[in-house]
C-alpha positions as CSV (number, residue, x, y, z in Angstrom):
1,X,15.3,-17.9,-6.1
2,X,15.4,-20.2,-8.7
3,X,14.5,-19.3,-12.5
4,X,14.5,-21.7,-15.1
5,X,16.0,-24.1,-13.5
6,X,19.3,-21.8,-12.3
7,X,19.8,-20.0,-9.1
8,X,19.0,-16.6,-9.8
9,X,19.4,-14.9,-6.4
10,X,20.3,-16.1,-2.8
11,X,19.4,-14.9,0.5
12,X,16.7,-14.3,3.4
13,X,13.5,-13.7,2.7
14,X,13.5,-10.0,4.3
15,X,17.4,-9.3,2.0
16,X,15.3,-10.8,-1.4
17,X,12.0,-8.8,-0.8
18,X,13.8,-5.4,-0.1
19,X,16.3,-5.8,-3.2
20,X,13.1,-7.3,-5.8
21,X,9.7,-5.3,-4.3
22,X,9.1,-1.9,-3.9
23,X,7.5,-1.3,-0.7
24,X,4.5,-2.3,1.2
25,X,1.1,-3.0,0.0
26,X,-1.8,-0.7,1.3
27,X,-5.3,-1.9,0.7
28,X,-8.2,0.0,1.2
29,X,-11.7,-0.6,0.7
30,X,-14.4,2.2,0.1
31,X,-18.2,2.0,0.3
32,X,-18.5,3.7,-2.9
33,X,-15.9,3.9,-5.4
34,X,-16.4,7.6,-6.7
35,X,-14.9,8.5,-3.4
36,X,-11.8,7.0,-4.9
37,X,-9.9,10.9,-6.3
38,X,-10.4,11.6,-2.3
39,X,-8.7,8.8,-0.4
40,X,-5.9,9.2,-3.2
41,X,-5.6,12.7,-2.1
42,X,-5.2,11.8,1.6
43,X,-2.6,9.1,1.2
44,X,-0.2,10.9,-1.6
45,X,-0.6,14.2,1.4
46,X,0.7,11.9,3.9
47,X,3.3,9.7,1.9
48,X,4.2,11.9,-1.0
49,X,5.8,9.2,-2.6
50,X,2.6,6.3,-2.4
51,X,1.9,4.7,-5.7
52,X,-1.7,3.5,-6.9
53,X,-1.0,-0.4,-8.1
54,X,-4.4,-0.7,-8.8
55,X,-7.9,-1.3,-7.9
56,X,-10.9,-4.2,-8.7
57,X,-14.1,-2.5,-7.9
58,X,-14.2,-1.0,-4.6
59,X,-11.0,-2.0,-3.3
60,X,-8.1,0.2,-4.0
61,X,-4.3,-1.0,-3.5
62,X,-1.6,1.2,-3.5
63,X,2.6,0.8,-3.4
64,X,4.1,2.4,0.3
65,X,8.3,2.3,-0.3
66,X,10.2,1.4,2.5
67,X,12.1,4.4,2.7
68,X,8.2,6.5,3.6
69,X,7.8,4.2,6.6
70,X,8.2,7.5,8.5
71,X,5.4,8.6,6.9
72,X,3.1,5.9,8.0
73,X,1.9,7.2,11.2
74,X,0.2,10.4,9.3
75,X,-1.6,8.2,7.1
76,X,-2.8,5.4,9.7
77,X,-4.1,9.0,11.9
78,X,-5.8,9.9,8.9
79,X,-7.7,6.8,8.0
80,X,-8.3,6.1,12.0
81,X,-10.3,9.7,11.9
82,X,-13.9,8.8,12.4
83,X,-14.8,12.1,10.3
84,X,-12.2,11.3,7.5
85,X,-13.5,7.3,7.5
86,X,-16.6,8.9,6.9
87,X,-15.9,11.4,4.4
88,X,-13.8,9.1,2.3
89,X,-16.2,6.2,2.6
90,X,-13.3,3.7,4.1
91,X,-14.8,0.3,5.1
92,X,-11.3,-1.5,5.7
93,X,-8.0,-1.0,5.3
94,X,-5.1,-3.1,5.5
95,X,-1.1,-2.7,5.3
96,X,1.1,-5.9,4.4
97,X,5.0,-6.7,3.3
98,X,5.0,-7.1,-0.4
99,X,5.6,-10.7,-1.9
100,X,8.4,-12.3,-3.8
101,X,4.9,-14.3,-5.8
């Protein structure tokens, strides 16, 4: 990584985004965005230590560390549940690696 012109950090991709991001991104959208106290309620229950990073209308986005990835399959059962996709309004969901952007 380069800042200013000087070498800030060096290493691989994987090594820089583990040492500079916090965890993976989960993105979830919601038909309605009232339903929003809910689906934070199922997703701090399964990883206790998720963090909201924010949200733009119906689409909420929230912080996973790496160290909860055992935690992962509990969530992704919960948002698979028909009843629970229905009672939390989910439309899509998406889980990705965090950027060094």
């Amino acid at each position: 990584i380069i800042a200013e012109g000087k070498l800030s950090a060096i290493g691989t991709s994987l090594r820089l985004k583990r040492h500079f991001t916090e965890g993976y991104m989960l993105n979830v959208v919601l038909a309605d965005s009232k339903r929003a106290d809910k689906l934070q309620e199922v997703v701090v229950a399964a990883v206790p230590d998720a963090q909201l990073a924010g949200s733009r209308g119906r689409e909420l986005s929230y912080v996973l560390p790496f160290a909860s990835r055992a935690n992962f399959a509990k969530l992704f059962d919960s948002l698979q549940d028909d009843q629970v996709r229905r009672d939390l309004g989910v439309d899509a969901y998406g889980l990705s690696a965090a950027t060094l952007e």
